[in-house]
C-alpha positions as a printed NumPy array, in Angstrom:
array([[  12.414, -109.713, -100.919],
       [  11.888, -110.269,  -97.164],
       [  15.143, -108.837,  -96.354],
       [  13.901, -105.521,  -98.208],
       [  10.685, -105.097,  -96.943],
       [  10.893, -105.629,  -93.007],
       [  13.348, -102.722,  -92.957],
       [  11.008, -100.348,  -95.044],
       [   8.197, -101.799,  -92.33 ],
       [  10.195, -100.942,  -89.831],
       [  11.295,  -97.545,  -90.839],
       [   7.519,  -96.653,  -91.99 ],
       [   6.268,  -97.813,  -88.374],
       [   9.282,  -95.473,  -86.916],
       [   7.707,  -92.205,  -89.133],
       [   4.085,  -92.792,  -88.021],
       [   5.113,  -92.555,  -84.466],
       [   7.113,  -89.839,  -84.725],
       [   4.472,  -88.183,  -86.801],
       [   1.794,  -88.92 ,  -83.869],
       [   4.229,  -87.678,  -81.56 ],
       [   4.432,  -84.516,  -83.687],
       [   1.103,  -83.802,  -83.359],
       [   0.431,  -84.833,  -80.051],
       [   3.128,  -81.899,  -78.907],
       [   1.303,  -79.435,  -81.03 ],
       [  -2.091,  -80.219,  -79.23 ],
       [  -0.251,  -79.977,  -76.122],
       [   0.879,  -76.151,  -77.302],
       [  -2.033,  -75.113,  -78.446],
       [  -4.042,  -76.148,  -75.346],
       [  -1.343,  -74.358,  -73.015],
       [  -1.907,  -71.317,  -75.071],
       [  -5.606,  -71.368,  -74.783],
       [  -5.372,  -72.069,  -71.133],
       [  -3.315,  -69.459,  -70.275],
       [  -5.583,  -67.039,  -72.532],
       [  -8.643,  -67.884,  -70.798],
       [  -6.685,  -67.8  ,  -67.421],
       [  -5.191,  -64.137,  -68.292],
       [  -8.995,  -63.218,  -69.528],
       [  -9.999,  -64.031,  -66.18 ],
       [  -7.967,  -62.122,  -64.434],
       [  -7.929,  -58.655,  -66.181],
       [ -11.74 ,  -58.864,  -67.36 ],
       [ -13.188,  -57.563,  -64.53 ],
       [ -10.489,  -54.501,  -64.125],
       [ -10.001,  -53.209,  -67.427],
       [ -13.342,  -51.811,  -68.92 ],
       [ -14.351,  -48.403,  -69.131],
       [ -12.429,  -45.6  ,  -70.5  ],
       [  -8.831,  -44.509,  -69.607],
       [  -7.329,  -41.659,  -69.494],
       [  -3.604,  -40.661,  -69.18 ],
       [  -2.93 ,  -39.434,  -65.483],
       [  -0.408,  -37.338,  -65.732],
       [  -1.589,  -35.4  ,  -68.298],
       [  -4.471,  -34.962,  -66.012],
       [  -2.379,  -34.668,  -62.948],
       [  -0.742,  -31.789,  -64.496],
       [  -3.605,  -29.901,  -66.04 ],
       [  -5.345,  -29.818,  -62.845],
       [  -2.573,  -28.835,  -60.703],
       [  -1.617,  -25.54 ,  -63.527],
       [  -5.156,  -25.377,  -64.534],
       [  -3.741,  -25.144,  -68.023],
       [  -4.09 ,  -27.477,  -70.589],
       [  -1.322,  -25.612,  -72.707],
       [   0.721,  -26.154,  -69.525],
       [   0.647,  -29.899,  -69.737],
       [   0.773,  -30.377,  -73.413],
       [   3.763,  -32.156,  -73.264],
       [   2.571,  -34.966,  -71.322],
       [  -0.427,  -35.152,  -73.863],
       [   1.845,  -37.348,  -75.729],
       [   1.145,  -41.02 ,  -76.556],
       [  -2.286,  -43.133,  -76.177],
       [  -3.986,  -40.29 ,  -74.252],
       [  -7.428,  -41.67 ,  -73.58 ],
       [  -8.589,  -45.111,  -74.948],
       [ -11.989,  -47.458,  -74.408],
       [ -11.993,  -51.511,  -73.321],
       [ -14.946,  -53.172,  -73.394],
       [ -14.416,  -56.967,  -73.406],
       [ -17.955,  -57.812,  -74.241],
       [ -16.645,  -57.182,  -78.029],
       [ -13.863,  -60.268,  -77.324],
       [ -13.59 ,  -61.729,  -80.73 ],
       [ -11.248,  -64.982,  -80.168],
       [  -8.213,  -63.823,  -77.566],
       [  -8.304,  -60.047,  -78.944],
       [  -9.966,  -56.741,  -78.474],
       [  -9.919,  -54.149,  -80.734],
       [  -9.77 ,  -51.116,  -78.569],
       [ -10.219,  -47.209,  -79.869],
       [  -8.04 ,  -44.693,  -78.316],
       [  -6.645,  -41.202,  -79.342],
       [  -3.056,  -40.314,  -79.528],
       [  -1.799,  -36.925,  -78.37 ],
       [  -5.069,  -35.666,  -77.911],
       [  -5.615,  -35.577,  -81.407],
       [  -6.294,  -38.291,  -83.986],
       [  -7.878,  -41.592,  -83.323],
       [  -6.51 ,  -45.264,  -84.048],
       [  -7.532,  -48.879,  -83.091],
       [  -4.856,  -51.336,  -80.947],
       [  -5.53 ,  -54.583,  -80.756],
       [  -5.753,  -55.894,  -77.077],
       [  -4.583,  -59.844,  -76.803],
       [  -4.673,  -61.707,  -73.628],
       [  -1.362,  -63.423,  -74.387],
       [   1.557,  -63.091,  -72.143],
       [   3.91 ,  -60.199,  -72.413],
       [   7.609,  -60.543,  -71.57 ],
       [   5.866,  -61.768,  -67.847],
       [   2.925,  -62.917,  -66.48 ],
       [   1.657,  -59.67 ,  -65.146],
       [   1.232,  -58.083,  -69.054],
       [  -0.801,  -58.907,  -71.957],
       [  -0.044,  -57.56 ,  -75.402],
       [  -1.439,  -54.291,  -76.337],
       [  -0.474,  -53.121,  -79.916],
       [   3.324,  -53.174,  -80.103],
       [   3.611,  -52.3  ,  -76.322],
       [   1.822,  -54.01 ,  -72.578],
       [  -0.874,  -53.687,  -70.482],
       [  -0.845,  -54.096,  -67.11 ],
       [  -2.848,  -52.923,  -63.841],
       [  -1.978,  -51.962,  -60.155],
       [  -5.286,  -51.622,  -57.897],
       [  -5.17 ,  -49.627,  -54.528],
       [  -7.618,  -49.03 ,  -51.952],
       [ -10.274,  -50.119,  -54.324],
       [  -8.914,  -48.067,  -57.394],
       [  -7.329,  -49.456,  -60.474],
       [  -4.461,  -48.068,  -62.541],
       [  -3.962,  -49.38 ,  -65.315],
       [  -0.141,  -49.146,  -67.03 ],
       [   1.366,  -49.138,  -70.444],
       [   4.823,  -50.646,  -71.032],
       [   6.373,  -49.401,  -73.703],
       [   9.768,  -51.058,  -75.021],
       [  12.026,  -48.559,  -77.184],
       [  14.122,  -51.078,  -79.557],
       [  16.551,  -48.032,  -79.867],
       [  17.363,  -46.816,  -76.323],
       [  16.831,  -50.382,  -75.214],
       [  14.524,  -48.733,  -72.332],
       [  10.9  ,  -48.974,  -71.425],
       [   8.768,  -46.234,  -70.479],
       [   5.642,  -46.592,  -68.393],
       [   2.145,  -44.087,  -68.642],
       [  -0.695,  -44.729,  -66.076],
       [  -4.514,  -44.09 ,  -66.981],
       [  -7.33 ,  -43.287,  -64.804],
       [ -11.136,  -44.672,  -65.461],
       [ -13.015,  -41.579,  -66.311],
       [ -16.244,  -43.197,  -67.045],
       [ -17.482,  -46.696,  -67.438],
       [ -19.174,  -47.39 ,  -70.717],
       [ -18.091,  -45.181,  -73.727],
       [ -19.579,  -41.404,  -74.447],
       [ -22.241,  -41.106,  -77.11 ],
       [ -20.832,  -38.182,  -78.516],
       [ -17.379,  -39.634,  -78.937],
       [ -14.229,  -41.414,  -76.948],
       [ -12.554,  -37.43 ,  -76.852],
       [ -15.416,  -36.783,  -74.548],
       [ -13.998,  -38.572,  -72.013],
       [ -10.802,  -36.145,  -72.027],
       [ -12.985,  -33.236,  -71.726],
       [ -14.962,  -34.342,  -69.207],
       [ -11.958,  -35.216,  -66.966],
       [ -10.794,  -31.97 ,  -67.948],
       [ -13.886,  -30.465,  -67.002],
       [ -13.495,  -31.8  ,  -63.687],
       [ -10.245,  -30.872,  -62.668],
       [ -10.112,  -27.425,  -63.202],
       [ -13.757,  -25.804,  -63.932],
       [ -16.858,  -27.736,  -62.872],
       [ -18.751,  -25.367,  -60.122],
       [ -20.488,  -22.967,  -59.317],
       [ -19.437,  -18.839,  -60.005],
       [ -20.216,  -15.437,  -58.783],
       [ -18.629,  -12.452,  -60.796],
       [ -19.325,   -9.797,  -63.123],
       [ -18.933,   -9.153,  -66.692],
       [ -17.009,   -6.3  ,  -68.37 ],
       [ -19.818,   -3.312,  -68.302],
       [ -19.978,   -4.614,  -64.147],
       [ -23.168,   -6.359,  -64.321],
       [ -23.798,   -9.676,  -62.02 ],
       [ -23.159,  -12.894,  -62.988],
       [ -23.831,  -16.658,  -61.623],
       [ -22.367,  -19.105,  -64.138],
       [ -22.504,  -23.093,  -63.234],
       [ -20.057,  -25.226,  -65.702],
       [ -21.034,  -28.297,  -65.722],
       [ -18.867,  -31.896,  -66.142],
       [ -20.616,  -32.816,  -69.493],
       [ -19.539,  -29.492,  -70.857],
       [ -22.997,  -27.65 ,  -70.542],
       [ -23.149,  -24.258,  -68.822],
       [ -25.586,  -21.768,  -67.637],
       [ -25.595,  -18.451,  -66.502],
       [ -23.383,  -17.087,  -69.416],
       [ -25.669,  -14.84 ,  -71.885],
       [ -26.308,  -17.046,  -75.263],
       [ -23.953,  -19.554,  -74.105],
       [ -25.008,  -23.004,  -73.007],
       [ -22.279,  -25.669,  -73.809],
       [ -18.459,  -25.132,  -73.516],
       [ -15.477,  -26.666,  -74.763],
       [ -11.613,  -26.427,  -72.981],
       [  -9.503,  -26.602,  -76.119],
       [  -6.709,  -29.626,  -75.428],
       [  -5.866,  -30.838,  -79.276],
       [  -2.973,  -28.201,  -79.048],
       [  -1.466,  -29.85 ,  -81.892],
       [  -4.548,  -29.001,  -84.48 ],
       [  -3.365,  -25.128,  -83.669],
       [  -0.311,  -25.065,  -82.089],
       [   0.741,  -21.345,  -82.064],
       [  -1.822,  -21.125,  -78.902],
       [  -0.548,  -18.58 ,  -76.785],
       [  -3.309,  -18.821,  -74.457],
       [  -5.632,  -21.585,  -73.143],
       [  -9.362,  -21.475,  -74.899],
       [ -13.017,  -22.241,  -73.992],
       [ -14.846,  -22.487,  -76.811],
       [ -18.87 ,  -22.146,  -76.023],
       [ -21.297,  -23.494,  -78.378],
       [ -18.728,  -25.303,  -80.394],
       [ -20.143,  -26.311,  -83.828],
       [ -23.524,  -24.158,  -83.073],
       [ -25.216,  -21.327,  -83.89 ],
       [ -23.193,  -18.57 ,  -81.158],
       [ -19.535,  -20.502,  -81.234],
       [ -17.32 ,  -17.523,  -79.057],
       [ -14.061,  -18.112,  -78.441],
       [ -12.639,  -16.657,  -75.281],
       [  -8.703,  -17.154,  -73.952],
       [  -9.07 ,  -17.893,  -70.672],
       [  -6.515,  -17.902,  -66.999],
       [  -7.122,  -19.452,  -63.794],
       [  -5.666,  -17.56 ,  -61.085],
       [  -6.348,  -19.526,  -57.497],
       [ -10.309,  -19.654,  -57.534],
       [ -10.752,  -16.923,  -60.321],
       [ -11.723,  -17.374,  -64.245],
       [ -11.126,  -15.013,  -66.327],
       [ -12.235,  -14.378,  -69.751],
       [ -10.815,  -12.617,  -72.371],
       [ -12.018,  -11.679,  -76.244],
       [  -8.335,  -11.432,  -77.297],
       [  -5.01 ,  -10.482,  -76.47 ],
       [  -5.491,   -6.683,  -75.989],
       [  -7.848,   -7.883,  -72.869],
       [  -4.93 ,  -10.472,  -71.546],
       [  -2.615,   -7.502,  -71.631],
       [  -4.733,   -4.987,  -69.628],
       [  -6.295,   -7.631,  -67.684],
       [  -9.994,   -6.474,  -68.898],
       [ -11.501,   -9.441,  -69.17 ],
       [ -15.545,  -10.001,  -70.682],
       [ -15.736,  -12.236,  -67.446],
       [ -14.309,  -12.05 ,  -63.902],
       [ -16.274,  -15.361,  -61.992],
       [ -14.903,  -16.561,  -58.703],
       [ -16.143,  -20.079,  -58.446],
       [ -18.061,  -20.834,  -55.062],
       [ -17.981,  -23.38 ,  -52.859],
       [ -20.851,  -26.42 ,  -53.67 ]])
């Protein structure tokens, strides 16, 4: 019997070591992981809330003062919200809207991406550049297909999100770019006008109009042929006018008659603040 049992001893001690061994690596794993979370929390926390918005969508509409213009880089996570107070574990769930049009959730992790300068967003990266004070943050985006990664860069438009909704930080970027300011003109019968449009979308000076609204979901009505405003949006008074920037002048029109014999209900050159 003793020859039996002092090998199954033996064998027995062997397992339990290997077993505590086992276990000891796992531990070891699972604190690297968590150290390397909190690390990677640490260093994007105090860079990446607010709300983003893509910058070269906004690049372009400011530079054609068209939103139509720059519909096709309205493509992809256009505008999205972090706010890492709402850290549940080592993940975020962040809102955003895609192509300017419908909303979704991505999940934000701060787990390494394929390097240590990116942290999981979704099915793509997040990343961050910061110059002369200013932080970029950057989207890597792997195509499984093409084998190639494409890159998009947001802007901080505001810091905590918009009552009204994450879209309103589109518009009021929008807003900014191309018609916040003050404006002297007429209307079509010749009488004066002095219109201010505001960031937040409000306006004054316009007859029955007191909120405004630059369509950019081009993909809700795509057969635009012009860019809209849309005043009073959703209120008593909604007018739609079509509307072109030319240099320093807005002009708007009821419809396409107008556009084509450059009539418009409002000629406003905007003024310097």
């Amino acid at each position: 019997m003793k020859r039996i049992i002092c090998p199954l001893l033996i064998l027995c001690i062997f397992l339990s070591c290997k077993s505590k061994n086992g276990d000891s690596d796992q531990d070891t794993t699972a604190n690297r992981t968590l150290d390397q979370s909190q690390a990677l929390l640490h260093q994007f926390k105090p860079l990446i809330n607010g709300v983003w918005v893509k910058k070269d969508y906004i690049k372009k509409v400011k530079k054609s003062k068209s939103p139509l213009e720059a519909v096709e880089r309205g493509t992809g996570i256009t505008i999205m919200y972090i706010d890492t107070t709402q850290l549940k574990g080592d993940s975020i769930n962040v809102p955003a809207v895609i192509n300017n049009h419908e909303g979704m959730d991505v999940t934000l992790r701060f787990q390494a991406g394929k390097n240590t300068t990116t942290i999981e967003l979704g099915d793509d990266e997040l990343s961050y550049k910061v110059k002369n004070g200013d932080t970029t943050l950057i989207i890597y985006h792997y195509n499984s297909k093409t084998k190639e990664t494409a890159t998009a860069q947001y802007i901080k438009a505001m810091q905590t999100r918009p009552s009204g909704g994450l879209a309103e930080g589109m518009n009021y970027m929008i807003n900014q770019a191309i018609l916040s300011g003050f404006y002297e003109g007429t209307d079509a019968a010749g009488k004066k006008v002095n219109a201010r449009f505001y960031d937040n979308g409000n306006v004054s000076g316009l007859p029955g109009l007191t909120t405004y609204f630059v369509q950019n979901d081009l993909i809700a009505d795509p057969e635009h042929s012009h860019d809209e405003i849309i005043f009073n949006l959703n209120a008593p008074g909604q007018k739609v006018y079509s509307f072109i920037i030319n240099k320093k002048t807005l002009s708007l029109y009821d419809n396409a008659e107008q556009i084509k014999s450059n009539k418009p209900s409002y000629s406003l050159k905007k003024k310097r603040d």
